[in-house]
C-alpha positions as CSV (number, residue, x, y, z in Angstrom):
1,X,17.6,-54.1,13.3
2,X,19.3,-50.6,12.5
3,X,16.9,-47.5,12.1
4,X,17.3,-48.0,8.1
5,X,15.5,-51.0,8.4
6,X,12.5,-50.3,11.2
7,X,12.2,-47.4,8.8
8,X,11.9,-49.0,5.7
9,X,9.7,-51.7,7.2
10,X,7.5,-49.2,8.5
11,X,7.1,-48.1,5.1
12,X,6.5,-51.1,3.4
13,X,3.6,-51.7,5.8
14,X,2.7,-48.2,4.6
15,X,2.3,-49.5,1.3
16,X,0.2,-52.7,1.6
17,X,-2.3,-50.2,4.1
18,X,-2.4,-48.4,0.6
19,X,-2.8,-51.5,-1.3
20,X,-5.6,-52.7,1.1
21,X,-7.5,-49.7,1.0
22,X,-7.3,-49.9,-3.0
């Protein structure tokens, strides 16, 4: 995909890392 979306897939697997360490 375009950088926009690597990007904000990278951050949604950000989040759930933050989920899972909750």
């Amino acid at each position: 995909g375009s950088l926009s979306d690597e990007f904000l897939e990278s951050i949604k697997k950000d989040e759930v890392m933050l989920y899972a360490g909750q």
